[in-house]
C-alpha positions in Angstrom: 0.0 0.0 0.0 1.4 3.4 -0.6 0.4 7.0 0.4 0.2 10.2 -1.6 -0.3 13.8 -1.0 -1.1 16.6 -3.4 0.9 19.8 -4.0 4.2 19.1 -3.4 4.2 20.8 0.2 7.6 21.5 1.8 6.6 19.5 4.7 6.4 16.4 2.9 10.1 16.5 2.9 10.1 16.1 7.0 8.1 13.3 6.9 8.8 10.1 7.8 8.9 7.9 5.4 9.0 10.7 2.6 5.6 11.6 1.1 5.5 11.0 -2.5 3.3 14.0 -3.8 1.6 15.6 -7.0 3.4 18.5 -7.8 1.0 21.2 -9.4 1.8 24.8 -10.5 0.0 26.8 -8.1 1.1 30.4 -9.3 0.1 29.8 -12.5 -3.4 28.1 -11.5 -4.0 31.1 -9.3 -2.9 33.6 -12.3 -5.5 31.6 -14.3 -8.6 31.5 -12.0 -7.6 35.7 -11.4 -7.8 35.8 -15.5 -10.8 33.1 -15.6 -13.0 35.5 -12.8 -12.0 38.2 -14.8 -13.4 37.5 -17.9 -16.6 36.2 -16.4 -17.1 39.7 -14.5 -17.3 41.0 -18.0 -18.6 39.0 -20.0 -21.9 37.3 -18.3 -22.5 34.6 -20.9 -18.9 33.4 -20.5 -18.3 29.6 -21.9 -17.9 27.4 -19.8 -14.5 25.1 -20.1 -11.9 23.1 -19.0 -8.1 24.4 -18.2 -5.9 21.7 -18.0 -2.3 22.6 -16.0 0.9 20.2 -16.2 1.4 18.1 -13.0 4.6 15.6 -11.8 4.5 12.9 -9.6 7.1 12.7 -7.1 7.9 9.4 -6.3 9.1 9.5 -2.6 9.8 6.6 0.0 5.9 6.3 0.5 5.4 4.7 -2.7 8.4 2.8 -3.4 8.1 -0.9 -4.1 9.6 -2.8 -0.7 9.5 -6.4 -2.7 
């Protein structure tokens, strides 16, 4: 069984055993939803869609293979 967390929190790297994590770029999904509420103020019929952002697995000792 292995454990994960999600965004790559300095914390994880206290942890013991290590946390493997999803590393997601927060700046930039903040800038987006900023530009994303933005557009909506203005524009009251906005589309609605789907913004995909890159993401990396770190593999950490909480997900290692112990065979």
């Amino acid at each position: 069984m292995g454990v994960i967390g999600f965004n790559n929190l300095d914390s994880v790297n206290y942890m013991i055993p290590k946390l493997t994590t999803v590393s997601v770029p927060t700046a930039c999904l903040g800038e987006e939803a900023v530009r994303l509420i933005s557009e909506i103020l203005e524009t009251p019929d906005y589309p609605v869609r789907k913004v995909l952002f890159p993401t990396e697995l770190m593999i950490r000792d909480s997900l290692r293979d112990k065979t």
